[in-house]
N, C-alpha and C positions, 0 to 999 in steps of 0.2 A: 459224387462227382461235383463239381467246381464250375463254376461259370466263364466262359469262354473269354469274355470282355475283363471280368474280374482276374482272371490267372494273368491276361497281359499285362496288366496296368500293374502286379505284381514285379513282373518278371521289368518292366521301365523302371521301379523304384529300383531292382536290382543293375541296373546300370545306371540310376542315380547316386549308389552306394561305393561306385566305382570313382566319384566323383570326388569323395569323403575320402580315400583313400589314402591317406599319409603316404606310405609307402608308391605310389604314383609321383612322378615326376608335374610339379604343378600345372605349365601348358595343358601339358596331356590330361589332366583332371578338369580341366576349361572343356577341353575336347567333349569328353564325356557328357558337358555339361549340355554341350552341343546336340548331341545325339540324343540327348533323353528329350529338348523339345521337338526336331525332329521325329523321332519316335511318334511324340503326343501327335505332335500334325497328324503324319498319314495316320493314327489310330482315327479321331476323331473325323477325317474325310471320308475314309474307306469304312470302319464297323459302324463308328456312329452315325453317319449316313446312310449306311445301307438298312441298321434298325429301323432309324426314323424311317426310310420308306416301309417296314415293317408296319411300321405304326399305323401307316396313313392308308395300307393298301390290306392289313391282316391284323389288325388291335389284338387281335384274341388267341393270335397263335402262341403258341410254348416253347420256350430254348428247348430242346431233349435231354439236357443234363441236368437242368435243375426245376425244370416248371415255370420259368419266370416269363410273363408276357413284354413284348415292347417297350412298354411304359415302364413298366418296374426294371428292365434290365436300365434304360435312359436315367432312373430316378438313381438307379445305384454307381454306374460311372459317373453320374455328375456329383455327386455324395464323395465317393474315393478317390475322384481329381482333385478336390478343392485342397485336402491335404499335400498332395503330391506336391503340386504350387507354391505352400508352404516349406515345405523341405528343398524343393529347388531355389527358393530365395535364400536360405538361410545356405547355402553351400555354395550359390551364385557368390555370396557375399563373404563368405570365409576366403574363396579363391581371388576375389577380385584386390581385396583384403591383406594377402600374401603374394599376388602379384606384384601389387604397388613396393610392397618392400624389395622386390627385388626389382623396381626400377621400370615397373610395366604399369602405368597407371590410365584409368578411362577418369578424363577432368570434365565435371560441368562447369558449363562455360562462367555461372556465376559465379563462382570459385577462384577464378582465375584471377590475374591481377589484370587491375584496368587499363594498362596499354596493350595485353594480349586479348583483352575483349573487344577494342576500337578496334584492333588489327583483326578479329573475327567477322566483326559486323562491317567491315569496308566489304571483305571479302566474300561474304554473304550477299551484300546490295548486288555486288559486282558477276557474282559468276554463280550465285544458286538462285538468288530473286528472280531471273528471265527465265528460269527455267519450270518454272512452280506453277501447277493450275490450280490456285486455292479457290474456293468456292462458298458463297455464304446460302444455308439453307434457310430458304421464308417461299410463301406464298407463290412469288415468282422463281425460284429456285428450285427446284424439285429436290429431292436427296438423292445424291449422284450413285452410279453401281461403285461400290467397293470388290475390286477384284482378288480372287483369293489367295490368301495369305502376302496382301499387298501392305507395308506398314502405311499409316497415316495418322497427321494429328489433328485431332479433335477439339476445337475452342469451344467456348462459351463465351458471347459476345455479348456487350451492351452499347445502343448509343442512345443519349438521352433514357426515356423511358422505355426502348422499346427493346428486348431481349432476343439474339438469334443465337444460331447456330453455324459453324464453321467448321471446312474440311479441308486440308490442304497434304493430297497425296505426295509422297514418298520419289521423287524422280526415278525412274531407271537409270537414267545415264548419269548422275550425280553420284561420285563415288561414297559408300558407305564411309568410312573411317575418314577422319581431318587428322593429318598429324601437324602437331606441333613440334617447336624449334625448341630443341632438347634444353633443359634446366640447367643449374650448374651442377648438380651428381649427375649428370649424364643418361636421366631416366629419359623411358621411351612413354612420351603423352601422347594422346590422342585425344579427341571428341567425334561424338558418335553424330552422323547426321539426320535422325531424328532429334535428337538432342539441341539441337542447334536450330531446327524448325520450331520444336516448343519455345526456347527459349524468346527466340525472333520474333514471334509470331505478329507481337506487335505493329512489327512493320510488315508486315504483310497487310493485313487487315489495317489501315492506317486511321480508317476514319472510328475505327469502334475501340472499345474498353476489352480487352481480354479480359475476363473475371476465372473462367477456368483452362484448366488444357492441359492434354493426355497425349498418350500413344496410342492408337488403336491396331489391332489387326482382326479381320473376320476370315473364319474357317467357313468354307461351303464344302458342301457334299461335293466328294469326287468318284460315288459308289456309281460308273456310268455302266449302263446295261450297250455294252460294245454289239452287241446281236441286234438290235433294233433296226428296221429299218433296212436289213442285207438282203431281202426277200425281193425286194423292189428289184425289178428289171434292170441288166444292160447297167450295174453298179459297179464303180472301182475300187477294190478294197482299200488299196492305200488312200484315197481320196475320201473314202468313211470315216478314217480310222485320225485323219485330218479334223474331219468336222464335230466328231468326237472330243478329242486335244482340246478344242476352241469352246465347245459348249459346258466342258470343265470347270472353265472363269466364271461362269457365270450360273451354276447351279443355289440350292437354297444354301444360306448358313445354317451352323450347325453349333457354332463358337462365336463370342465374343471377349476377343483379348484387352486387357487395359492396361497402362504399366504405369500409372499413380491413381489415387482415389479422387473421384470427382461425385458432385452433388447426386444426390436421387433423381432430380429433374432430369438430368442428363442421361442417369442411366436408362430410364424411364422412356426417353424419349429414344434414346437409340435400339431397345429392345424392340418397341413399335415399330420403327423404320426398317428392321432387321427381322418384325415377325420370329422372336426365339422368346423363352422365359428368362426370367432373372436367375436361375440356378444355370442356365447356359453361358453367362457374364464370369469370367476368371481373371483377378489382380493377380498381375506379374511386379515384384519389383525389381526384378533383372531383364534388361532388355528382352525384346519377344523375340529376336533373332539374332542368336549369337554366333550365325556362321561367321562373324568376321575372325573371329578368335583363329581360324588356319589363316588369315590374312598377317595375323600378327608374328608369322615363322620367318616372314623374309625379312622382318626389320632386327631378330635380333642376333647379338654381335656371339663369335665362337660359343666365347666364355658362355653363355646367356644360352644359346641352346645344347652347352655338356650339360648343364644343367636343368634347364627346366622341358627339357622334354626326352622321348628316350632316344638308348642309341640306337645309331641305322641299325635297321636289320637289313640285311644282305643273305636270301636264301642258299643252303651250299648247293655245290653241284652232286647228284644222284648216285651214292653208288653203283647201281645196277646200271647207271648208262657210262659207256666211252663216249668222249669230245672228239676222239680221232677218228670214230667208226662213222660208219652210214647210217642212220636212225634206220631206213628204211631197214638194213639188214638184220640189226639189232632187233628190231620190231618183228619180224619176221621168225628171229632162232629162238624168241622166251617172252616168259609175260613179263610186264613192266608195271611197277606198282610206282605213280610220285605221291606225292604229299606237301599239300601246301598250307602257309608260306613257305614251311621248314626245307624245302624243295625249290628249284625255280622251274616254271613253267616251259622253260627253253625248250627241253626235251622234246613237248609235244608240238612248240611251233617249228622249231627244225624237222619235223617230223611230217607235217604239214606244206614244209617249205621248198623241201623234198622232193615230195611228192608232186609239188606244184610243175617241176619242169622232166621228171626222170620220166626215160621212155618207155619203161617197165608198164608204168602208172596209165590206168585206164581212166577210174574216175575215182573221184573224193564226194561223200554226201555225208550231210552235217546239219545238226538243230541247232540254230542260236536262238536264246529268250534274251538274255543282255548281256552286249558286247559292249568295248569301249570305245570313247567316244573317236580316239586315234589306235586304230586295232590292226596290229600288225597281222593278225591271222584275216580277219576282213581281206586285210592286202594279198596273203597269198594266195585266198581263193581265187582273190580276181585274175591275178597271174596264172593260175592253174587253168581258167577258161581262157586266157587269154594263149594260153600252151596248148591249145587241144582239147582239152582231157574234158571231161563229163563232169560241171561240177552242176551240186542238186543244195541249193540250201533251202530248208525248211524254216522260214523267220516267222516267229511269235512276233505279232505287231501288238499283241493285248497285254504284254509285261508292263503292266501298272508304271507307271511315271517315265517308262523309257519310251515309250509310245513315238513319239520325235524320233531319237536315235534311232530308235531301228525302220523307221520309214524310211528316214534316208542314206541308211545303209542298204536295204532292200532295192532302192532305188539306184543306187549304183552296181552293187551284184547283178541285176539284171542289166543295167547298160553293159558292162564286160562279157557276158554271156551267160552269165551263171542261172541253171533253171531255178527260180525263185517261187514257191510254193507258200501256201501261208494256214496250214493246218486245217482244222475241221470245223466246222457250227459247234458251238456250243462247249466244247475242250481244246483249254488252253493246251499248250504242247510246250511241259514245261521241262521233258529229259535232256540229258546231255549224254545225244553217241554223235561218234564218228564213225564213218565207212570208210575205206582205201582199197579199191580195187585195182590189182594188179596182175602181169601175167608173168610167171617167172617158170622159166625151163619148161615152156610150154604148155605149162597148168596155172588155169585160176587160181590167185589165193589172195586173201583178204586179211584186212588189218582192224580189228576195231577197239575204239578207245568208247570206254564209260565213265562218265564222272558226277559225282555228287557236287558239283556247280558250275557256274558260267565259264562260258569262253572268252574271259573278259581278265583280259593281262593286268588292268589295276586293283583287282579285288582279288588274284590270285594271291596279291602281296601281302593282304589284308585278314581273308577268307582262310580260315583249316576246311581244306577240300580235299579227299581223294581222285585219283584218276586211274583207273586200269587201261593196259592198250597190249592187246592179245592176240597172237594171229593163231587162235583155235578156231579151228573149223566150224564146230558145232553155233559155236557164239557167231561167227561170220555169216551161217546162210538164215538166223535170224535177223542177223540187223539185216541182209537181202530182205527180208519179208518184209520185218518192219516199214522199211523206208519205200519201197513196192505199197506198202497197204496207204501211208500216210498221202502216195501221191493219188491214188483212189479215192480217201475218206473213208477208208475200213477200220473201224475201230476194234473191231473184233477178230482178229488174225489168229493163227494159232503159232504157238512160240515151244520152241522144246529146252531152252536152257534161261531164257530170258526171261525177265518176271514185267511185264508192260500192263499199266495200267491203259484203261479201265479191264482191262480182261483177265488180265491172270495176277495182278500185282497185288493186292488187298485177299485174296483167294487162297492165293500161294503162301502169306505170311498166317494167316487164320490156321491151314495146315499143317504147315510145319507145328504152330503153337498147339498144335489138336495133339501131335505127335511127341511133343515133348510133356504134353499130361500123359500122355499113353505112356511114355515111359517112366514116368516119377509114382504110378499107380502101380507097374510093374518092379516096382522098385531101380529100377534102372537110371543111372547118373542123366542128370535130366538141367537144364538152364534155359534162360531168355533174357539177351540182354540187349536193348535195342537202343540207338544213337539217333538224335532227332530233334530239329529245331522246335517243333510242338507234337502235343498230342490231344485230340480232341474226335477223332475217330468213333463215335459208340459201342460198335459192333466189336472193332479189337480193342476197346477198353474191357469192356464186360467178359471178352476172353484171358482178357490179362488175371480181371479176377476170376473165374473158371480156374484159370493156373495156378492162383496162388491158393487160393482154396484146397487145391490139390498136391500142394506142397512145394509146388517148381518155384525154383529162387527167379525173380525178375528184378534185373536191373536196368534202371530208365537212366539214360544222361538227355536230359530235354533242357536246351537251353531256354526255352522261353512260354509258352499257354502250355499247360499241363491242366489237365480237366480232371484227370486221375488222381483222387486222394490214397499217397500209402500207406502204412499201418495202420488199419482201420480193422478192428478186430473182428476175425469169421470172417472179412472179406479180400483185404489186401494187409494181410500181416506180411507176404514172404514178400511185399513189391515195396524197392526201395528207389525214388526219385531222387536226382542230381541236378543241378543248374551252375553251368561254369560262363562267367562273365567275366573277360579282362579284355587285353591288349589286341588279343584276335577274336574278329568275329566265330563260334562255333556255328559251322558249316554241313559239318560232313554229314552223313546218312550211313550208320553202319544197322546194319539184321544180324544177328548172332543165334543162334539155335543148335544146343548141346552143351557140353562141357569136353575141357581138355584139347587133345591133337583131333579128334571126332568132330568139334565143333565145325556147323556148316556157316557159311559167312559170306553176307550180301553187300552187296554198297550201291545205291544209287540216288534217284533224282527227289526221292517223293517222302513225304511228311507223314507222321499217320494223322493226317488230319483228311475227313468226306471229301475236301475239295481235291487234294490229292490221289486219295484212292480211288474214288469215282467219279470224279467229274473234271480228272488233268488225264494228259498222255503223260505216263511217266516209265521208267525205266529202272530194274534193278538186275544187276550181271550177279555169279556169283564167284568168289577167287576160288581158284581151284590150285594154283601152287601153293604146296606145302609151307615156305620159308614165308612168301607174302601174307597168307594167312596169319604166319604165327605174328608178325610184325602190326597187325592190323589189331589181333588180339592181346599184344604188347601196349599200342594205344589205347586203348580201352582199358585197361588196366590200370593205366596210368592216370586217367582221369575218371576213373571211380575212384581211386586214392586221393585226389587233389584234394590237400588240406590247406590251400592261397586264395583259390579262386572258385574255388568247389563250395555250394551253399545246399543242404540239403532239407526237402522239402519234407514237414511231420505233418502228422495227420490233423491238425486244426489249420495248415494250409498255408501256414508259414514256413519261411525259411530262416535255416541257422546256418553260421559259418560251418563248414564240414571238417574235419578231423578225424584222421584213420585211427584206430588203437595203438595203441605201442608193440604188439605184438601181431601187426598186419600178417596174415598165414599165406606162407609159399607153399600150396599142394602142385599137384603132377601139372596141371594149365598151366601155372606160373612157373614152373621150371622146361616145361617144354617151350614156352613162347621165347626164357630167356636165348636156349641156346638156339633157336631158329632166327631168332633176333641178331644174333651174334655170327649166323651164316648169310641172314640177307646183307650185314654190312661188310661182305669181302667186294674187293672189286669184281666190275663188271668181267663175269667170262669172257674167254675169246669168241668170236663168231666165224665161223667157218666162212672160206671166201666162196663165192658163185659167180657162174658167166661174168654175169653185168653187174659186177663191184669195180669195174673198171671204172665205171659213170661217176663214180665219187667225187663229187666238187665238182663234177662239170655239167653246164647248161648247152644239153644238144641243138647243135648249129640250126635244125630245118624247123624249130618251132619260131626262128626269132628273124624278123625283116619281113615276116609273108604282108 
């Protein structure tokens, strides 16, 4: 097995490599560029923070994959970052590099010609210098809190003989980007305004010598223990989960960033004042925050974005659904398989929307972990409570960085009426169901949608996510239980079709894999091929090898921490790892177990990673129509063959570009997925009319003026 810190930092250079991409439109390889320090942040807030507290609170304990204590896991990511940083400079610098040829250039101001610098520094005096709290650090100065991930520049000062120190934070309200007034080829300039602080600096600090001066950024721990402190009496949660948020700013650093070299003294001395080692200190020479880079889409001209970035994607609309029909009814006569992006979400918010005013509709109950920040499903619920109807939402306030968002989402579902619930002590509630309860022709019946990720309309655009929404019964009076036990704090419910963590989700897949050894030793056609953003699990790793030991082919598509080494001879010869990195994020959550039309097939919320399996509420349904099945195992198919974007992991733990044979084998699986594939893309069936399909399109008069 593989080290859990070590397989991410992996899986970041593999969207560093996205970067390098020729075949990438350039923008969009800037993007990328984006994302991988992104990436780095939350890695270094969230793991490297929470080791360090390892460190401080348990020196001696063991990763379970590899033996390695705290210290040695800290010695070996600060080891395999410092290269990373190197290769993101040198690809920082090939893009910025081929930007500028097409007319997109970042200018230092010394560069510039000397009536666009006097025109720099008027406007510097004028509208950045009042807004700047520089600060010189000595004796009577203390060293100010640097807040996290806040940019600042770092001087080294002299006057006469006596040498200090200078800090001049980064404004908020001061726009990042200066554009300048276009050249004669018509390129699009800018200066960066740290850029413009370095260079200044001097008038800032008027009376002293600038001798040195950097960019800084300090990463603090943001690994916050959210449970602390709930015990206490007559508590608000949303008002914790506030005071949480704020004490973020200001936990230990864990990083220090610099984006040019400056003397030892200095570094020397900001290590001190930052209490980190000097293996903690990382040279960037590409800006430390390059989200401006989506800022640079609204400046450029047609021409300029056919080319340097891709083109729209525009999700189609779902075979299996009619535009003209009632979701509600449709929902009601068959299962519904979308797929996103490739799919648009529509579906399920009309479906939602629906339900928010028809009189049928009793109530709607719903998990959200991260929604968006303008969320048009947000909005229907609040219409649904504000219609009557019984709405139940379940909000995860502990989704790591949404923390904000969904407090004051939460805070308005409950002003509308909606009953607003906020999970259990100790597990997060990270599933995504829907409930729709309804009364049609005088019987209850229910609608429920499971999906492998957010209810969150900007990432659906982004995100390959499955959604099922099925009005089978059997699945229906579990999510009744479910959502019954969540409002209790039962964690341990019993479920007859649902696979919900912690109780039966990790249990159920260990099973099934018991069962497909049982049948590969029986000689009996036998597979395992699981879909998953990591894997880091113990217990269903070391079953993974059990299985292959025993002959059963395992296929992993893990986009990202795989802890699982495969071919590794007598242990995982028959398990073969996949990592697909491009355009869209890999999302979804597929369980497979068999082979051929036989194969049973899951989709849900949960990773096989501990945190997941035992320590999240999580959710997995299982498809039980024929055609949706085959179509799921049609995907899957396809990206175990991906020879673009498919990199596949050997047994010393690297990755190669992937490449199928030339003689890729179609057996019975692959010919039965085609033609099922080839029946779920006919149009939507008809759906037989009922009483109250009269209501279609209309918003009944007595819910609206009360």
């Amino acid at each position: 097995m593989q080290n859990r810190e070590l397989s991410w930092l992996k899986f970041n250079e593999r969207v560093l490599e996205e970067a390098n991409c020729e075949a990438t439109p350039l923008l969009e390889r800037f993007k990328f560029l984006s994302i991988f320090t992104t990436n780095l942040d939350e890695f270094f807030m969230v793991r490297v923070g929470s080791i360090t507290d390892y460190l401080l609170a348990a020196p001696d304990s063991r990763d379970t994959k590899t033996g390695m204590t705290p210290a040695q896991q800290l010695a070996a990511i600060f080891a395999a970052v410092g290269p990373l940083y190197r290769l993101h400079d040198r690809s920082f610098e090939a893009v910025a590099k081929a930007l500028s040829k097409k007319g997109i250039a970042r200018c230092q101001v010394a560069d510039l010609p000397e009536k666009e610098q006097r025109h720099l520094e008027k406007q510097f005096l004028k509208n950045t210098l009042p807004l700047l709290s520089p600060q010189i650090i000595d004796n009577r100065h203390p060293f100010p809190h640097i807040g996290n991930k806040q940019l600042n520049v770092a001087v080294t000062l002299r006057h006469k003989e006596k040498i200090c120190f200078g800090i001049i934070p980064l404004p908020p309200m001061v726009e990042r980007i200066t554009f300048l007034e276009p050249a004669e080829d018509k390129a699009l300039r800018f200066v960066l305004t740290e850029d413009l602080l370095c260079h200044f600096a001097h008038l800032v600090f008027d009376m002293y010598e600038v001798v040195e001066r950097t960019v800084l950024c300090v990463t603090r721990n943001a690994d916050i223990d959210t449970e602390a402190g709930l015990l206490d009496e007559d508590i608000d949660y949303r008002q914790h989960m506030k005071r949480v948020i704020r004490k973020r700013l200001r936990l230990a650093p864990v990083r220090l960033e610099l984006q040019s070299q400056v003397g030892d003294r200095f570094v020397k001395y900001l290590c001190g004042k930052l209490h980190i080692g000097r293996d903690q200190v990382f040279l960037s020479r590409a800006p430390l925050d390059l989200s401006y880079c989506f800022a640079l889409e609204g400046k450029l001209s047609p021409a300029q974005k056919l080319e340097l970035l891709d083109p729209p994607f525009t999700p189609q609309r779902s075979a299996l659904v009619d535009p003209g029909e009632s979701m509600l009814r449709q929902a009601l006569a068959r299962d519904i398989l979308l797929s996103y992006p490739f799919e648009s979400m529509n579906p399920f918010l009309n479906l939602i929307k629906e339900a928010s005013y028809h009189p049928s509709v009793l109530s709607i109950k719903i998990t959200l972990y991260r929604i968006a920040r303008q969320s048009k499903l947000a909005e229907y619920l609040i219409a649904a409570a504000e219609n009557g109807k019984d709405v139940t939402v379940l909000m995860e306030l502990r989704a790591r960085f949404d923390e904000q968002n969904n407090i004051e989402w939460a805070q308005r579902l409950e002003e509308a009426g909606c009953h607003v619930i906020y999970g259990t002590d100790g597990y997060k509630v990270h599933s995504k169901i829907c409930l729709i309860t309804l009364r049609d022709r005088g019987r209850i019946r229910t609608i429920t949608q499971i999906g492998t990720g957010n209810y969150n309309e900007k990432t659906a655009r982004l995100y390959t996510d499955l959604s099922i929404i099925t009005p089978d019964l059997s699945i229906g009076e579990d999510a009744v239980e479910f959502f019954k036990n969540m409002a209790m704090g039962n964690l341990f419910g019993h479920y007859n079709r649902l696979w919900v963590a912690p109780v039966s989700f990790k249990q159920s897949i260990l099973a099934r894999m018991d069962e497909e050894i049982a049948n590969c030793r029986a000689g009996e056609p036998c597979g395992i091929t699981i879909k998953c953003n990591s894997l880091t699990d113990t217990e269903i790793m070391a079953k993974l090898v059990e299985a292959s030991q025993a002959g059963v082919k395992v296929q992993l598509i893990v986009r990202g921490i795989c802890c699982l080494t495969p071919k590794v001879p007598g242990l995982t010869d028959n398990v073969s790892v996949v990592s697909i990195v491009g355009r869209f994020l890999e999302h979804s959550r597929i369980y497979c177990f068999g082979t051929g039309e036989f194969t049973r097939v899951y989709i849900g919320s949960g990773d096989m990673m501990t945190r997941n399996t035992e320590h999240r509420v999580e959710i997995a349904c299982p498809i039980q129509d024929k055609e949706l099945k085959a179509r799921i195992l049609q995907m899957v198919h396809v990206m175990l063959g991906d020879n673009v974007k498919g990199r596949e992991q050997q047994a010393d733990g690297t990755y190669l570009q992937r490449t199928p044979p030339a003689d890729w084998p179609v057996g019975s699986q692959e010919l039965f997925m085609e033609e099922a594939v080839a029946a779920a893309a006919k149009p939507a069936p008809p759906v037989k009319k009922t009483a109250w399909s009269r209501w279609k399109g209309r918003a009944p008069f007595s819910w609206f003026g009360r």
